[in-house]
Backbone as CSV, one residue per row, in Angstrom:
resi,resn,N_x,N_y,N_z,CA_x,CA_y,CA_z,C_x,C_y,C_z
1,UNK,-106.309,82.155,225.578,-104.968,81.720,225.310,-104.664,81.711,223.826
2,UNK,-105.741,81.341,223.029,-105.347,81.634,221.514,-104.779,83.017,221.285
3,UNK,-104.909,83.899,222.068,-105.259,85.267,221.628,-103.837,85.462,221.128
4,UNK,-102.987,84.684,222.037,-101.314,84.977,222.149,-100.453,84.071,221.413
5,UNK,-101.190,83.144,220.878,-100.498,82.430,219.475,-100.072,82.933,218.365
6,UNK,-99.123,83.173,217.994,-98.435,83.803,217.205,-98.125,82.861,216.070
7,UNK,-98.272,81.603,216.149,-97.655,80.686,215.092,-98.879,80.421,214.070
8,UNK,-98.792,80.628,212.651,-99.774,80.755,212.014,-100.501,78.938,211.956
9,UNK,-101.703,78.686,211.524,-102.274,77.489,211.665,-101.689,76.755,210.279
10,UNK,-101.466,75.482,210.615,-101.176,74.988,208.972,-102.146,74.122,208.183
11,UNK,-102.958,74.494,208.939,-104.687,73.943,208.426,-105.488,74.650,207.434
12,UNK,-104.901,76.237,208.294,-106.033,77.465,207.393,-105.455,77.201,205.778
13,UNK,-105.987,78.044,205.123,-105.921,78.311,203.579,-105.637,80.130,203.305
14,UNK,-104.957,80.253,202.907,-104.698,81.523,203.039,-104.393,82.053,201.887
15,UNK,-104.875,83.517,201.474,-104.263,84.373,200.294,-102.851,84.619,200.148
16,UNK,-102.441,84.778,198.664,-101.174,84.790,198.860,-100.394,86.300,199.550
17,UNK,-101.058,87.220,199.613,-100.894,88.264,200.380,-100.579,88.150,201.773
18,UNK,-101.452,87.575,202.553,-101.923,87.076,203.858,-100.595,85.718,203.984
19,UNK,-100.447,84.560,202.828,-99.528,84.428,203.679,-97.950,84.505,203.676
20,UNK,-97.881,85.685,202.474,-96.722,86.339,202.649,-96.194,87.003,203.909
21,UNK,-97.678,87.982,204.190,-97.748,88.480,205.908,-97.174,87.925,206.784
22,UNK,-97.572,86.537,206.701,-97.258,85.934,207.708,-96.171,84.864,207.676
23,UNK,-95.254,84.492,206.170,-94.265,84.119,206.505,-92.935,85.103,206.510
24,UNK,-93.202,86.592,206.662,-92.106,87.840,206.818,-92.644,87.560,208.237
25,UNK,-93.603,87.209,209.355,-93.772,87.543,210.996,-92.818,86.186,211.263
26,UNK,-93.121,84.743,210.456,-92.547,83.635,210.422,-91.864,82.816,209.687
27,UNK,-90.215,83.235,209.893,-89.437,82.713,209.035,-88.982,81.631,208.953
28,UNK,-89.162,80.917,210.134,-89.155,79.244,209.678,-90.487,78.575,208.857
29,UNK,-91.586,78.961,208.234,-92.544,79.040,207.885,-92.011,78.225,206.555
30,UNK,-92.666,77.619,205.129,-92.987,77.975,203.959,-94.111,77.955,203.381
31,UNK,-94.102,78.462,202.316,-95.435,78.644,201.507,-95.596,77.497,200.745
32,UNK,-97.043,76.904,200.693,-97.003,75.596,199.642,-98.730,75.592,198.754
33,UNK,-98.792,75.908,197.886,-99.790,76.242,196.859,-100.868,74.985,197.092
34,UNK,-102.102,75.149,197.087,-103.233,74.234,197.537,-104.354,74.667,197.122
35,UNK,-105.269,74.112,196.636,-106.392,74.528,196.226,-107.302,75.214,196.748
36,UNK,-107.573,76.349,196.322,-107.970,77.657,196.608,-107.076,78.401,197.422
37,UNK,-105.520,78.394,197.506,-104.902,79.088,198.368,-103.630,78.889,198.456
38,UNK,-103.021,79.372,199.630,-101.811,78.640,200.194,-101.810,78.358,201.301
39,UNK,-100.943,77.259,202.002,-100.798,76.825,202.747,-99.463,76.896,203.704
40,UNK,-99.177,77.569,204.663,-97.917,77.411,205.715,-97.460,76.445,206.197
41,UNK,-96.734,75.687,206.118,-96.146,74.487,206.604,-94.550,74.996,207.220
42,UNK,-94.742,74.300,208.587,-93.203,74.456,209.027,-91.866,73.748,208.515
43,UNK,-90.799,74.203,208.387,-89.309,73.994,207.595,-89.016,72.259,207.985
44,UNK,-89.095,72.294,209.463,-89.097,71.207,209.884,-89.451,69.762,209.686
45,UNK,-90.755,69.886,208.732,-91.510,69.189,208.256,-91.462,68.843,206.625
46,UNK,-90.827,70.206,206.155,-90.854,70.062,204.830,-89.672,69.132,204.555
47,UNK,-88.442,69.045,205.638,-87.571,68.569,204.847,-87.347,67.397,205.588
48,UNK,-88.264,67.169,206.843,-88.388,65.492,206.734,-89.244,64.594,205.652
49,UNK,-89.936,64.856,204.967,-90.428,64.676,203.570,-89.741,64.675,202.677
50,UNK,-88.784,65.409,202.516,-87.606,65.627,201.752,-87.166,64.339,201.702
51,UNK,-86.719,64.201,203.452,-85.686,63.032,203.344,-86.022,61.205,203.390
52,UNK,-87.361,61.589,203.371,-88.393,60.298,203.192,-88.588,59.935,201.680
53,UNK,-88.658,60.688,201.503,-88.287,60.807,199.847,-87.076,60.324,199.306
54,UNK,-85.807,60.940,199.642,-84.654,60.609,199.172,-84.565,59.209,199.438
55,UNK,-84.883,58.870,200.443,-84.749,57.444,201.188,-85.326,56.580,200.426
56,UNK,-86.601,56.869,200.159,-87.289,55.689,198.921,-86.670,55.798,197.823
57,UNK,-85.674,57.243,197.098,-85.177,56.639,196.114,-84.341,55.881,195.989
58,UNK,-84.023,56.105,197.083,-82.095,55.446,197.105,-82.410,54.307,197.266
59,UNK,-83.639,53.818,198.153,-84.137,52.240,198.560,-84.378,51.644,196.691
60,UNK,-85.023,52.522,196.165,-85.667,51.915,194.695,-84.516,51.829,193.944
61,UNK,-83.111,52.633,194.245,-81.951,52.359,193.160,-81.192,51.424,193.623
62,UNK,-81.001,50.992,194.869,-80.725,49.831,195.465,-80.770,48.732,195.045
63,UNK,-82.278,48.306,195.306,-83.126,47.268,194.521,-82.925,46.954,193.560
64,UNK,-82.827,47.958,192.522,-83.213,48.032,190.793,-81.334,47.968,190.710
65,UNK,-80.393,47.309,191.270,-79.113,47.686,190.584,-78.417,48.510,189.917
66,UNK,-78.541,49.866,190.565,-78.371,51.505,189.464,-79.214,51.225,188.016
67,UNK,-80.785,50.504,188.601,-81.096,50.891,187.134,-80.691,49.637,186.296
68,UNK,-79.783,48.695,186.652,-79.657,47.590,185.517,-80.646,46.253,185.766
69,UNK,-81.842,46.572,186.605,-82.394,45.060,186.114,-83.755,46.000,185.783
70,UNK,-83.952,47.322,185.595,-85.195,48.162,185.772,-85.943,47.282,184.317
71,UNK,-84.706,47.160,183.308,-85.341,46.639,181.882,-85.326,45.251,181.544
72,UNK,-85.102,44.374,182.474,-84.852,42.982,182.324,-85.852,42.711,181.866
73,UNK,-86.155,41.765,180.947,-87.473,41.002,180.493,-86.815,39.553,180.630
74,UNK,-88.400,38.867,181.709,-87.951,37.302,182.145,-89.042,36.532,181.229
75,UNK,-88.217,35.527,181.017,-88.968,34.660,179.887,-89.020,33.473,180.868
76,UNK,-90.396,33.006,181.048,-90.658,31.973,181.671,-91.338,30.437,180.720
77,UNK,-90.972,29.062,180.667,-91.131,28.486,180.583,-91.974,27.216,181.533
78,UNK,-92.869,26.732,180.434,-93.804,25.598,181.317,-93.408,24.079,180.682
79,UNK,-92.878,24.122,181.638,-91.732,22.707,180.956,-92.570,21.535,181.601
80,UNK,-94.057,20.787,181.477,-94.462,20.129,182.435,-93.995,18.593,182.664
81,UNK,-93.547,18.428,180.581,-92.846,17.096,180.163,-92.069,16.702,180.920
82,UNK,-91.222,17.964,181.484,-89.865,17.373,182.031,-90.038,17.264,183.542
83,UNK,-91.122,17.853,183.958,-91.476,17.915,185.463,-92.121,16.460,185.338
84,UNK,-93.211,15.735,184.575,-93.814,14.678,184.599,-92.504,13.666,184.377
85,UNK,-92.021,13.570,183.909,-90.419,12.441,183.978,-89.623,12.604,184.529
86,UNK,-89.269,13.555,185.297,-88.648,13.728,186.527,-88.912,12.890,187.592
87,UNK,-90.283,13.341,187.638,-90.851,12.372,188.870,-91.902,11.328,189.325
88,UNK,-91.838,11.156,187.356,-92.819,9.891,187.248,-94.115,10.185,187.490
89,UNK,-94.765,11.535,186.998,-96.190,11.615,187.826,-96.996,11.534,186.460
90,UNK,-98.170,11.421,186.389,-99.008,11.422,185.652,-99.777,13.233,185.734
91,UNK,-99.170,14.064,184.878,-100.274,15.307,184.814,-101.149,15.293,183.576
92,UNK,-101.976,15.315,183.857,-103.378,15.553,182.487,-103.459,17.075,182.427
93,UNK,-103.870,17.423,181.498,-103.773,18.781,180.970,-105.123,18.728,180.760
């Protein structure tokens, strides 16, 4: 039954010759550069990544207020004086 698979593997590693070959047999195919080779990955896939992507940015510009709290610097204070007379406690340092 392999014999009649026509859809290239997106496991193998392939020359860039080889998988030019085979993304002119498969045009929903793309090519994606990998060590020692290339790699075929289907369209389908590439651009749900795409949009997993876009999604975290838009989630991170969300968050960050277009970018206006990205540079906030918070200055925190240890006010313990005023916490100890507040509520009458005894803190030792």
């Amino acid at each position: 039954m392999g014999f009649f698979n026509k859809k290239p593997s997106e496991k193998k590693v392939y020359s860039l010759q080889e998988a030019m070959k085979k993304i002119s047999e498969n045009s929903d195919y793309s090519v994606v550069e990998t060590q020692g080779g290339f790699r075929l990955i289907h369209d389908s896939k590439i651009k749900s990544q795409i949009e997993s992507i876009k999604k975290e940015n838009e989630f991170r510009k969300r968050i960050s207020g277009d970018g206006k709290y990205q540079n906030l610097s918070i200055k925190t204070q240890n006010n313990f004086k005023d916490i100890n007379n507040t509520y009458n406690m005894n803190i030792e340092r």
